[in-house]
Structure formats: structure tokens, C-alpha cells
C-alpha positions in Angstrom: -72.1 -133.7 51.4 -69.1 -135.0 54.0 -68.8 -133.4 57.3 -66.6 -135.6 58.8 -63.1 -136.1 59.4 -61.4 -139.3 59.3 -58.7 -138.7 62.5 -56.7 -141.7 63.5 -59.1 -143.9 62.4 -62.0 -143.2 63.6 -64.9 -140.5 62.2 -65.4 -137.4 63.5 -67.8 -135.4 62.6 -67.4 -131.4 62.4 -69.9 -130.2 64.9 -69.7 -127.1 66.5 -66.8 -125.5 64.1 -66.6 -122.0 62.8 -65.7 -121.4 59.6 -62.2 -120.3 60.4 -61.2 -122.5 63.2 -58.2 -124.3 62.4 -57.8 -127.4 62.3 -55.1 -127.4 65.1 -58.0 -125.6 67.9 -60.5 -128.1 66.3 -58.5 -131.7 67.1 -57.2 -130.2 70.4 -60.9 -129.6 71.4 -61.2 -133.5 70.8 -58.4 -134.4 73.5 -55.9 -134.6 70.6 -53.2 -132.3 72.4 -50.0 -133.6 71.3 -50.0 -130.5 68.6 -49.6 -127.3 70.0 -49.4 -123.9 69.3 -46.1 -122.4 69.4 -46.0 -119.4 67.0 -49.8 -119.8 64.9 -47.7 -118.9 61.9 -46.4 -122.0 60.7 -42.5 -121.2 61.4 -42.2 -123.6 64.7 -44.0 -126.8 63.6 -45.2 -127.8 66.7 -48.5 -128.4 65.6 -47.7 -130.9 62.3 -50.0 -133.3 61.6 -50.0 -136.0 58.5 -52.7 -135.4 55.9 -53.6 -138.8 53.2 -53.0 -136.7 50.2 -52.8 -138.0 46.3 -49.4 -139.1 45.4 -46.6 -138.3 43.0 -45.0 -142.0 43.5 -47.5 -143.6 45.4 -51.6 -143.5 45.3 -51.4 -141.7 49.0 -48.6 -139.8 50.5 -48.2 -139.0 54.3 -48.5 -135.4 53.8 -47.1 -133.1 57.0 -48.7 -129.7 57.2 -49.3 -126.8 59.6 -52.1 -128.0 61.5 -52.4 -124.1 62.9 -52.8 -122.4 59.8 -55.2 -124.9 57.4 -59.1 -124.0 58.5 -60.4 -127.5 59.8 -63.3 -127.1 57.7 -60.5 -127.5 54.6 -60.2 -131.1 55.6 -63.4 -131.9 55.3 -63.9 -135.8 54.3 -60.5 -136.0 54.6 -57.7 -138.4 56.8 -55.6 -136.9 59.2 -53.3 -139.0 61.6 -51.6 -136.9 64.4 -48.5 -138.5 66.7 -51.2 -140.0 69.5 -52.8 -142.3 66.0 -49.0 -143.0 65.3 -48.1 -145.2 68.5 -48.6 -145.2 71.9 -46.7 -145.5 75.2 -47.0 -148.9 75.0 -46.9 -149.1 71.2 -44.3 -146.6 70.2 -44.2 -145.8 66.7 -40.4 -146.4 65.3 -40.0 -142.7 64.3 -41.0 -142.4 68.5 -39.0 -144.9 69.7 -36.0 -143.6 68.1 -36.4 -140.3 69.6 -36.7 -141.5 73.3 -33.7 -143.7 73.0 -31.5 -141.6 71.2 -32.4 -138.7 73.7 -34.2 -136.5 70.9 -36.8 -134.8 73.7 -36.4 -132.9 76.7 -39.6 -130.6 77.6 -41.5 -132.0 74.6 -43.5 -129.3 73.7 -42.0 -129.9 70.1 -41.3 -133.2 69.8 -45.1 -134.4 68.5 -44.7 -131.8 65.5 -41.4 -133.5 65.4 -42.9 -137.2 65.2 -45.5 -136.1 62.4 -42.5 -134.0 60.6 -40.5 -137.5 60.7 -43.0 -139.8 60.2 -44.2 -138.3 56.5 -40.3 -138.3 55.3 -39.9 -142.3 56.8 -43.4 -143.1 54.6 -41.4 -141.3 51.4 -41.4 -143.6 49.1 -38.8 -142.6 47.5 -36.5 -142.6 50.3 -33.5 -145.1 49.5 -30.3 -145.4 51.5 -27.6 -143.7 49.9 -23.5 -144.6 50.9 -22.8 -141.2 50.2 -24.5 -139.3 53.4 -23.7 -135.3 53.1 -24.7 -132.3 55.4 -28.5 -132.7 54.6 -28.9 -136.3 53.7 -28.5 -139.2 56.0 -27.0 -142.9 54.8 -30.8 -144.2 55.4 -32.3 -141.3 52.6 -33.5 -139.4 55.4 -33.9 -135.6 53.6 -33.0 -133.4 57.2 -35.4 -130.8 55.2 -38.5 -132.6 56.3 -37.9 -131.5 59.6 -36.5 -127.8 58.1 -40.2 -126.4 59.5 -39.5 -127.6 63.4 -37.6 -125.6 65.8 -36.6 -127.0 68.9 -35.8 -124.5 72.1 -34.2 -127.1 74.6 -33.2 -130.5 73.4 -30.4 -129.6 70.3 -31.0 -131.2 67.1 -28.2 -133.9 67.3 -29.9 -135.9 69.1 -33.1 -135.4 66.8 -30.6 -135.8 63.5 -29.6 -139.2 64.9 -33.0 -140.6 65.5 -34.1 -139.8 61.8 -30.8 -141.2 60.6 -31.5 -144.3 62.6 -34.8 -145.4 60.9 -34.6 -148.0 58.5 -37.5 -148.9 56.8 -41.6 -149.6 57.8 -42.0 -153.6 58.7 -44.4 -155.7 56.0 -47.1 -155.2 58.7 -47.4 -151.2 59.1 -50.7 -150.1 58.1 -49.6 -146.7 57.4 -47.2 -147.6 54.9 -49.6 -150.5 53.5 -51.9 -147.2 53.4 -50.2 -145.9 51.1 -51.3 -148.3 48.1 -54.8 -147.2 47.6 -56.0 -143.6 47.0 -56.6 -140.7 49.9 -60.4 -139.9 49.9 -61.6 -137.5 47.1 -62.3 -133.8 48.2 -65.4 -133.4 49.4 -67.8 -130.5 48.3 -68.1 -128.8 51.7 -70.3 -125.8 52.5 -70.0 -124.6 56.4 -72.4 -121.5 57.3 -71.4 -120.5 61.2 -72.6 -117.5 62.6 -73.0 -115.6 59.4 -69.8 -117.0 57.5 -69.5 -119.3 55.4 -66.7 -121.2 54.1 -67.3 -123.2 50.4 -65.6 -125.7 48.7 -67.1 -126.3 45.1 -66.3 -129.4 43.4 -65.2 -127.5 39.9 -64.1 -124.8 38.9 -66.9 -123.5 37.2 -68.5 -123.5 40.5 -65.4 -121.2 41.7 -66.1 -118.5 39.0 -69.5 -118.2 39.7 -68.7 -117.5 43.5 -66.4 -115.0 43.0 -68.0 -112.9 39.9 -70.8 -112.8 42.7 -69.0 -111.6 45.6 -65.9 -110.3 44.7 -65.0 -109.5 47.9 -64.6 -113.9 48.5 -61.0 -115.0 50.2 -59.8 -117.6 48.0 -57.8 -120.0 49.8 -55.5 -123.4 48.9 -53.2 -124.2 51.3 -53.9 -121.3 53.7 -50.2 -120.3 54.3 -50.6 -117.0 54.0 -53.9 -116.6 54.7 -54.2 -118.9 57.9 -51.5 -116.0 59.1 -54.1 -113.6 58.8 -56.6 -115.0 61.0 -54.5 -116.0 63.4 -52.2 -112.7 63.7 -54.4 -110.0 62.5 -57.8 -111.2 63.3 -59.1 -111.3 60.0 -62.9 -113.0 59.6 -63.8 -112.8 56.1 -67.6 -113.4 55.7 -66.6 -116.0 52.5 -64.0 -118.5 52.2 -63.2 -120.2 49.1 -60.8 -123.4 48.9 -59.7 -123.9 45.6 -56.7 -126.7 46.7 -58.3 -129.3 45.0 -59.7 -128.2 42.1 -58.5 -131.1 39.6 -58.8 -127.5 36.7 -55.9 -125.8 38.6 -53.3 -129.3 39.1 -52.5 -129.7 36.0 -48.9 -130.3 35.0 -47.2 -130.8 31.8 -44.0 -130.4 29.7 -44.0 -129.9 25.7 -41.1 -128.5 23.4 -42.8 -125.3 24.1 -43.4 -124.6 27.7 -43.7 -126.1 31.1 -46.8 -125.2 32.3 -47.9 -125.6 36.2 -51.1 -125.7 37.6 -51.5 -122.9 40.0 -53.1 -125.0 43.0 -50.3 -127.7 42.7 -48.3 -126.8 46.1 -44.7 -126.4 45.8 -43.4 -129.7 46.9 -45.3 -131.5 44.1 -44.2 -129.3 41.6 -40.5 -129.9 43.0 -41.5 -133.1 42.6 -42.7 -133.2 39.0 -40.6 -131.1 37.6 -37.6 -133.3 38.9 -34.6 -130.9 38.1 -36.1 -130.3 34.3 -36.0 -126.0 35.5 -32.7 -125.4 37.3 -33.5 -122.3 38.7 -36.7 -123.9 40.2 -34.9 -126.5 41.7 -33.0 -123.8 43.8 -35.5 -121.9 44.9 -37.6 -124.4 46.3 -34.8 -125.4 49.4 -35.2 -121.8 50.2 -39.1 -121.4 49.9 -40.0 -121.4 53.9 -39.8 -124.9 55.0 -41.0 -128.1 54.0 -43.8 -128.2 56.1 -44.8 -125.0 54.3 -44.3 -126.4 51.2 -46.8 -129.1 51.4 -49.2 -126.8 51.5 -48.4 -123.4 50.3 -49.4 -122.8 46.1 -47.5 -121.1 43.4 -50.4 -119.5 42.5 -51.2 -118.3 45.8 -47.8 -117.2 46.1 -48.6 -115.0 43.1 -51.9 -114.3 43.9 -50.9 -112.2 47.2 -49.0 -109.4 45.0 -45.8 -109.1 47.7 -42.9 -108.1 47.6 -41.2 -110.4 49.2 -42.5 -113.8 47.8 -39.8 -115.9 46.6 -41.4 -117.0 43.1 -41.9 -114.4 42.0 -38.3 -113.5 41.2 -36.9 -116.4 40.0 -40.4 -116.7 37.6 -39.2 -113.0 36.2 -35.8 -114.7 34.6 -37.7 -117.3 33.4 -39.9 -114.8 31.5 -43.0 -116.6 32.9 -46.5 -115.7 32.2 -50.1 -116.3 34.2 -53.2 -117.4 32.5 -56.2 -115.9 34.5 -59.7 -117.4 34.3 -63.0 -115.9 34.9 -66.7 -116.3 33.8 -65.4 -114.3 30.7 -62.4 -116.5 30.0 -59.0 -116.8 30.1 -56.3 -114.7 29.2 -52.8 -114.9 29.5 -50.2 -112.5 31.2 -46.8 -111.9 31.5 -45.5 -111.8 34.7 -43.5 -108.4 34.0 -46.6 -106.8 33.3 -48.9 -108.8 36.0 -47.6 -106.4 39.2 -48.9 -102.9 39.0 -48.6 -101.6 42.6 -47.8 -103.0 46.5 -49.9 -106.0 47.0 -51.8 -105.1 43.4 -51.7 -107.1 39.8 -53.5 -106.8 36.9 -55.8 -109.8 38.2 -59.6 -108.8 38.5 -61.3 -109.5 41.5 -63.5 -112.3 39.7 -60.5 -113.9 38.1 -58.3 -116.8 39.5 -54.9 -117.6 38.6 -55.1 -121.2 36.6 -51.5 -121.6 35.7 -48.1 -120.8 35.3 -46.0 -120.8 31.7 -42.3 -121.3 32.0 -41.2 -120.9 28.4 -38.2 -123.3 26.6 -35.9 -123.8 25.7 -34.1 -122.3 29.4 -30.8 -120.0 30.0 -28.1 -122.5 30.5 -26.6 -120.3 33.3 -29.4 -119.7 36.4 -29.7 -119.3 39.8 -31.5 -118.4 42.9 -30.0 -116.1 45.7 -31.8 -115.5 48.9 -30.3 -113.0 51.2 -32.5 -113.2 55.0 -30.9 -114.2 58.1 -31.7 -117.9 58.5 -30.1 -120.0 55.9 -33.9 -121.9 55.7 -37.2 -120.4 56.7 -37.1 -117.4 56.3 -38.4 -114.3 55.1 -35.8 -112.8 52.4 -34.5 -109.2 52.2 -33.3 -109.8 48.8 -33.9 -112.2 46.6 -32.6 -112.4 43.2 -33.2 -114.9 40.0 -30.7 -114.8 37.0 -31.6 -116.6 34.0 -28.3 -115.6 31.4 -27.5 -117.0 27.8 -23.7 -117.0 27.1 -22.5 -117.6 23.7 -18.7 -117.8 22.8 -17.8 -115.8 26.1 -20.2 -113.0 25.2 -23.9 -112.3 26.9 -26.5 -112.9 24.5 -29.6 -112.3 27.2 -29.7 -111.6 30.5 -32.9 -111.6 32.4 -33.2 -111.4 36.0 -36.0 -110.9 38.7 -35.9 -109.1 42.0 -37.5 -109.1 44.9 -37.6 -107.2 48.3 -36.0 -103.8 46.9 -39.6 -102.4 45.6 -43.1 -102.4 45.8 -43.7 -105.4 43.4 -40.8 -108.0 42.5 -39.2 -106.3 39.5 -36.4 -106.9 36.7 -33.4 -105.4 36.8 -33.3 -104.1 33.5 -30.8 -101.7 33.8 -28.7 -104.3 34.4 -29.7 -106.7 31.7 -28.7 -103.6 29.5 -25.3 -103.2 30.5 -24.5 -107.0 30.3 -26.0 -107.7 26.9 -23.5 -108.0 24.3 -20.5 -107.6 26.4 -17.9 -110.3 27.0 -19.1 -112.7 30.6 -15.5 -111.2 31.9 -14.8 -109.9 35.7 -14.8 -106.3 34.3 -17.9 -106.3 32.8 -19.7 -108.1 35.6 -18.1 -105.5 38.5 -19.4 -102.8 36.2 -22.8 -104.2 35.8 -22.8 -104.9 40.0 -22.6 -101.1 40.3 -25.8 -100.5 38.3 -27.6 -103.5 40.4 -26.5 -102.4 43.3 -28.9 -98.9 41.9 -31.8 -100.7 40.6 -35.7 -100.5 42.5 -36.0 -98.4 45.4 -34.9 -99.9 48.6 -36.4 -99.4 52.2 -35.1 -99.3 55.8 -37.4 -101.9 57.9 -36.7 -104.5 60.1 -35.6 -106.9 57.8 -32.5 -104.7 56.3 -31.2 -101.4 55.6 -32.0 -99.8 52.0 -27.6 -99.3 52.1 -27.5 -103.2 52.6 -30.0 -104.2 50.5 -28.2 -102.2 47.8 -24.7 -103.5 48.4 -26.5 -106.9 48.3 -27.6 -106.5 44.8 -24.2 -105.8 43.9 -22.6 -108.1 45.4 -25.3 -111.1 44.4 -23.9 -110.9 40.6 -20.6 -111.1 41.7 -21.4 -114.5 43.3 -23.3 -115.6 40.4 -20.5 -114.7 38.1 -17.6 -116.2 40.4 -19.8 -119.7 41.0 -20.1 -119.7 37.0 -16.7 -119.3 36.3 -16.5 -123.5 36.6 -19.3 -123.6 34.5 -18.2 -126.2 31.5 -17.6 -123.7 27.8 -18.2 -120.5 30.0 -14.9 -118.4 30.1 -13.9 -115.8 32.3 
């Protein structure tokens, strides 16, 4: 059993850490301080680091992830490289020389979250120059959302924009892109007992079921983006930790005539990835799902698996009419999303079960998309959020499904609404009148996000948008 680290090189073993410190407190207790801690919930990205982890179009990827919010002991066996293993002041990595010249650091508390941020979107391999260069896109392939997780207080991001525009591509001799040929290392069954905690990682599934049937009370964890939160914010300590990231059971992916169906520890930016524009609606959301950094890591079944809200899947799954299969010692069963919340951070899941996968049914609703009402444009917590999945035949609404979140206890669909758009013409009229039954639907709060009056007119005024951006839809008419 593995208890070391592989960190810029060189082994380290684990010695000495608790079963939930992160792996931030861990490598700056090494002299690795470059990462810091700005907010310890993974919105400032000050502490990125680059994880080796399998590849969608390459054996390893440079993987960047919240180095305050993943336990270290989650790494176990694993290869991290953090902006002192990139280059040195004598050696400057080209994602860090780029920044000094072009002027992209001032205090430089950020910029080392910055370097890692950059450094995993230079080592894409599928980054290509493009002619066409647009808002979020530079002429070298550079995708600006890579650094979407990293907020800057001093320098302003022109100067940082430039410097990722600036890069070209890693010279014949760079080892970490060379790196990038041969697998990451395998996850290692871990088992860290600290001061009456312990924190598990079972190499199969099998091994997972058995854990929790036994102690129900076990916090599963995959990427930790939620749950890292909770130790950090709230001071949670629970006695048994349970990674389930790797499981090989819960990554599976595939696409039939039938369904798509998505392995619930698969994070977010491989299923982006895999799915490769095939669901529409997905490939809205996913922009709009917290930031990049927290899409390397965060799950869709953990997403689920928390019962909020607030999450953004969860809405944009109810138009897709998705359903869950949940495993346990007993076997599986499969769910319907509709049916799967029952109350404020409650599902029908049972404590021993695990979520295994998603279904997204096919054939899809020609006409989707994803709204996401918050107050940042990108990472961000929504108010509303709002998933329309509609099938319009001849001008007239055949189906309508669509999901919301953040105006009740559990994301719901707006059925009244789907009621009063089925079988009537796709015309202004009938969309303004259906507005003033969404604008009704759930039971919106007052909190510090929004006002239950706005989060109301928001409803309303969400299917207006979708209506007026379909009007240019090809065979749709208004």
C-alpha cells in the first residue's frame, strides 16, 4: 500500500498527515509555498496545483485542481507538480516567463495559482491555433476558461490574457509535455487511521458497498468540492472518509441508440470532453458550472449526491428526463431524477447506496438550453437556473420539459408550465402567457442571493429569452 506522493519529482512520503488535511496545508508544510490560501473554498485559485491524471486525448493530462479543498491523503501514490517544479528563477518556465515580461504580476499572491492554471491549458493537447480568435479564445488555442477559477486583486487580467495568448507551443525537450505519453500512476488503495479517523480508498467498488452498508454514517468523497468546503468552512471532521474518484465501476461512459449513459465519478470536464457537443444542453451548462479548476475535480454524481438546491445539473438533467442507477450490497436500481429529490438536501438514495451513473435518454429535444441567473457571468453560485428541453413540430409544442433550480427545496419541473405550452402554437402569445405561469411555479425565498419577487420575474422572463434566441432557429416559426 503507497503512501507517498510523487511532488515535482521527487517522493514524499505522507508522514505526519491527518486524515483531512489538505493537500494545499500538506505541501506548504514541505516548503512548497508558492500555493496559498486565499478563500479555502476553491473560488480564488490561488492554491492550483497540476495533478498527472488519465487522459481523454493523451495517456496523462496536466490536470489543475484546488489544492485547498482535495484531502492530501486523496493523492496518495499520485504526481503532483506545483509552479516551484515548473521553473525556477533561473529556469523560468515559458507559461512564467511570459507573465514577468508581459507584466502579468504585481503582489504575486495569485500569480503561482495562475502558473499551474496556465500551465495545464499550454500541455492541452488539443490546443491548436485558431485564425479566428473571439472573446474567450486566443489565436494560439489558448481557452481564457482555464484560468476562469483565478481571481486577481491587483495586477488586471490584460496583462495575464496577453501572456497566455503569447505561448506557442512546449519545445521537443519539455519533459512535462514528453510526460504526457505514458500513463499517470494507477490509484493506490490508501487506508490513513490519524487520531481516530480514518480516511479509505478501496480499489473496487465492491469494497465501497461493503464500507458503507457497515457505517452508514461514511462521507463519500470524489473530487472533494463540496465537501473540502466543509472542512475548511464549517469545521466538519467526519470519523470515515471514503474516495470513490477512481473507481474504474463509476467512469464508465458510453453512447447507444438508446441512451447516453455517464459514469457518476467521471468529473465534469471529462464528460464535457467525451460527450463533445453530442447533448446540447450539456454543453451549455458546463461553461457555467463554477470554474474550470472546479470542474477538474467536482463529479456529476457528487453534484447529485448532495440533494441542493442550487446545483446546476440538476436542472438541466430534469429536461433531459434523466434517471440515476443506485448501487448497493442489494443491487442496483434505477431512478428517475423527477422522483429521486424528496426534501431540502434529501433523495430517495439510501445511506448504503452510491450513485453509479447517469441516463440521458435519446433521441434529444431539438430546441434546449441552459440559463443561469447569479451575479458573476462564471463562478458562481446561481439564483435561478433553468433547463428547457422542447420538441416543436410544424410550429406547434409537442413536449416541453424543463428543470429548475433555486426557487424550491429540491430542483423541480415546471410543470405547470409544460402544461400550458403543450399543444399550442411556439408563437410570442403563447410563450408570454406561459412566462406568467413560470414566473408562479416552486416557492421562491428572500436570501442573500435574490429576492423571492426577482427570482420570480426571472422565471418569467428566462422563457422569454429562450423563445426570442429560438426564433432563428432553422424550421422553427414564430
Amino acid at each position: 500500500m503507497s503512501t507517498t506522493i510523487k511532488v515535482n519529482g521527487q517522493d514524499l512520503p505522507l508522514g505526519g498527515a491527518s486524515v483531512h488535511t489538505t493537500a494545499l496545508d500538506w505541501l506548504r508544510d514541505r516548503g512548497l509555498t508558492g500555493a496559498k490560501e486565499g478563500c479555502a473554498e476553491g473560488e480564488c485559485g490561488a492554491c492550483s496545483v497540476l495533478v498527472a491524471r488519465p487522459g481523454i486525448d493523451s495517456p496523462t493530462e496536466w490536470t489543475a485542481i484546488n489544492a485547498c479543498l482535495v484531502p492530501v491523503a486523496a493523492l496518495d501514490g499520485q504526481e503532483i507538480v506545483t509552479s516551484e517544479g515548473l521553473g525556477t528563477s533561473s529556469d523560468l518556465h515559458p507559461v512564467q516567463r511570459e507573465l514577468a515580461v508581459r507584466g502579468g504580476s504585481q503582489c504575486g499572491f495569485c500569480t503561482p495559482g495562475f502558473v499551474c492554471s496556465m500551465a495545464a491549458e499550454y500541455y492541452r493537447p488539443t490546443r491548436t491555433p485558431s485564425p479566428e480568435e473571439d472573446c474567450e479564445h486566443g489565436p494560439n488555442g489558448f481557452d481564457l476558461h482555464a484560468l476562469s477559477g483565478n481571481l486577481c486583486r491587483c495586477t488586471g487580467y490584460r496583462p495575464i490574457r496577453d501572456a497566455a495568448y503569447a505561448l506557442g507551443d512546449p519545445d521537443g525537450d519539455d519533459t512535462f509535455a514528453a510526460r504526457r505519453s505514458s500513463p499517470p500512476p494507477p490509484p493506490a488503495p490508501t487506508r490513513l487511521v490519524v487520531d481516530g479517523a480514518e480516511f479509505v480508498r478501496p480499489e473496487r467498488l465492491d469494497g465501497v458497498l461493503e464500507l458503507i452498508a457497515e457505517c452508514p454514517e461514511a462521507k463519500v468523497v470524489a473530487g472533494s468540492t463540496d465537501a473540502g468546503v466543509e472542512v475548511n468552512l464549517r469545521g466538519d471532521r467526519p470519523p470515515l472518509v471514503v474516495a470513490v474518484d477512481r473507481l474504474s465501476e463509476l467512469r464508465e461512459f458510453s453512447v447507444d441508440d438508446e441512451q447516453v449513459r455517464i459514469g457518476a465519478a467521471l468529473t465534469l470536464t471529462e464528460i464535457e470532453r467525451l460527450l463533445a457537443g453530442r447533448v446540447p444542453l450539456l454543453e451549455q451548462l458546463f461553461p457555467q458550472f463554477a470554474s474550470r479548476l472546479i470542474r477538474n475535480g467536482a463529479t456529476i454524481g457528487g453534484n447529485l449526491g448532495t440533494g441542493s438546491p442550487i446545483g446546476d445539473t440538476p436542472p438541466a438533467l430534469l429536461a433531459l428526463d434523466a434517471s440515476l442507477v443506485l448501487t448497493s450490497r442489494r443491487g442496483e436500481r434505477t431512478v428517475a431524477l423527477a422522483d429521486y429529490f424528496t426534501g431540502y438536501r434529501e433523495t430517495l438514495k439510501a445511506p448504503d447506496e452510491l450513485i453509479r451513473a447517469v441516463l440521458v435518454p435519446l433521441p434529444l429535444a431539438p430546441l434546449t438550453a441552459f440559463h443561469k441567473i447569479a451575479k458573476r457571468r462564471f463562478d458562481d453560485i446561481s439564483s435561478v437556473a433553468v433547463g428547457y428541453a422542447l420538441d416543436v413540430v410544424d410550429g406547434v409544442v409537442r413536449e416541453a420539459r424543463i428543470g429548475l433550480g433555486g426557487v424550491a427545496a429540491t430542483p423541480i419541473r415546471a410543470h405547470a408550465t409544460e402544461q400550458a405550452l403543450a399543444g399550442r402554437p411556439w408563437t410570442e402569445r403563447t410563450v408570454r402567457e406561459a412566462a406568467a405561469v413560470m414566473a408562479t411555479e416552486g416557492t421562491p425565498l428572500d436570501d442573500h442571493r435574490a429576492s423571492a419577487s426577482y427570482r420570480s420575474a426571472m422565471l418569467g422572463q428566462s422563457l422569454l429569452r429562450f423563445h426570442a434566441q429560438q426564433l432563428h432557429v432553422e424550421g422553427v416559426s414564430a
